[in-house]
N, C-alpha and C positions, 0 to 999 in steps of 0.2 A: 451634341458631342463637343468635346475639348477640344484643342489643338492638338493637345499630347496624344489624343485617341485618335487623332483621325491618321489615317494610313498615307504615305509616301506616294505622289504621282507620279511615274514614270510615263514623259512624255516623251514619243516617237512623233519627230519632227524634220522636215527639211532645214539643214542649216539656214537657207538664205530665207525663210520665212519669217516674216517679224508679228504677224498676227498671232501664228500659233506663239511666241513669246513674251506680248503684252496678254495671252490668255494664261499663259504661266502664272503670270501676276499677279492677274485676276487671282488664281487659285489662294499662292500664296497671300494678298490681302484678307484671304478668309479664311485662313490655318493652316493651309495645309504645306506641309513638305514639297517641293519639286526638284526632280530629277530629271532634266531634259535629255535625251539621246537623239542627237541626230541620224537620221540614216539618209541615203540615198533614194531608197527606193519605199514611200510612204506607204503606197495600196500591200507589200510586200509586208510590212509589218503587222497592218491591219490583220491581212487574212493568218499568218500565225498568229495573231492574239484572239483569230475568232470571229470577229466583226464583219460578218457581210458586208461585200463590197458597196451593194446599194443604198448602203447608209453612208458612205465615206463623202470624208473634209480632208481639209488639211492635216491636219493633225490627228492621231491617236493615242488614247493616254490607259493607262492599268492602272485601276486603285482596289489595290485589295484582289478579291478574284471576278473581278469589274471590267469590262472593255468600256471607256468613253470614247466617243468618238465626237471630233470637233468642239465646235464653242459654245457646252454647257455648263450655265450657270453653279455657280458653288454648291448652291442652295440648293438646288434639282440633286445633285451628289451626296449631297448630307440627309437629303431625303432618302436617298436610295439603300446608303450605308444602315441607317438608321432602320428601313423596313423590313433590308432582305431581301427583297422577290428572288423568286428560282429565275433567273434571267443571265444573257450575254453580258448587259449594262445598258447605258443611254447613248442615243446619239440626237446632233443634232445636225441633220442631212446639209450638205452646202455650206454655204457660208453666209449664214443671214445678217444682214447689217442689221446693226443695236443689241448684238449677242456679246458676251465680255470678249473683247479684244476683236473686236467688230465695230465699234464705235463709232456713229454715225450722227451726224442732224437729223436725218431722216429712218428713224428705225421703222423694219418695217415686221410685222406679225410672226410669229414661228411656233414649233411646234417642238421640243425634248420630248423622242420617241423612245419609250422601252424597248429595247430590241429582246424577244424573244429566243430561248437556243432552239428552237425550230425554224429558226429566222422572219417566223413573223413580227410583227410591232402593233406596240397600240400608243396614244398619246398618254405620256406622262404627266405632262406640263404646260400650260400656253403660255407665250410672251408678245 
C-alpha cells in the first residue's frame, strides 16, 4: 500500500499520555494519516469501537473498519489492511517495552493478537 491508500488513524487517547503520541509517530513515519482525539475516559472509547476490554492499553485507534488497540507496529496494520480478515482488528495487550513508542534498552518479546468479533484472538505477529 501507498500512503495515499492507506486510511486515516483516528487515535483515542488520554491527553496527558506521551507514549500513545510518540506511537502516533510511529504511524505517521510509515504513511499514514493521524488524527489524535483525546478523551477522558480511554476503556469508554474502547468498548464503543468494539474492542474488548481484555485486550486494552493505553491507547485505541480506528483504521478503516479496524479497532487497534495499543502499540502495534505499522507493518502488522498494513498487513491486516492488506488481508482483510473478518475480524474486530489487532491488539497489542499492555504495554510491552520495545513496541513503537515503547522504546526501551531492553525490549522484551510480544505478541500482535487478532482479536476476533466473538472476542477470541489468535497471535498475528511475534516481536
Amino acid at each position: 500500500m501507498h500512503a495515499a491508500e492507506l486510511p486515516e488513524v483516528e487515535v483515542y487517547k488520554s491527553p496527558y499520555c506521551g507514549c500513545c503520541t510518540e506511537w502516533g509517530k510511529h504511524m505517521l513515519d510509515n504513511g499514514f494519516k493521524v488524527r489524535n482525539i483525546d478523551v477522558e475516559d480511554v476503556p469508554a472509547a474502547r468498548k464503543k469501537l468494539g474492542m474488548p476490554e481484555k485486550y486494552g492499553s493505553c491507547h485505541t485507534a480506528r483504521i478503516g473498519s479496524y479497532v487497534i488497540e495499543g502499540h502495534v507496529p505499522a507493518a502488522d496494520i498494513k498487513r491486516l489492511l492488506k488481508e482483510k480478515p473478518q475480524a474486530v482488528g489487532l491488539a497489542a495487550p499492555g504495554m510491552p517495552g520495545g513496541s513503537p513508542g515503547m522504546e526501551t534498552a531492553k525490549p522484551q518479546p510480544y505478541d500482535v493478537l487478532l482479536v476476533e468479533k466473538n472476542g477470541k484472538s489468535k497471535v498475528f505477529a511475534r516481536h
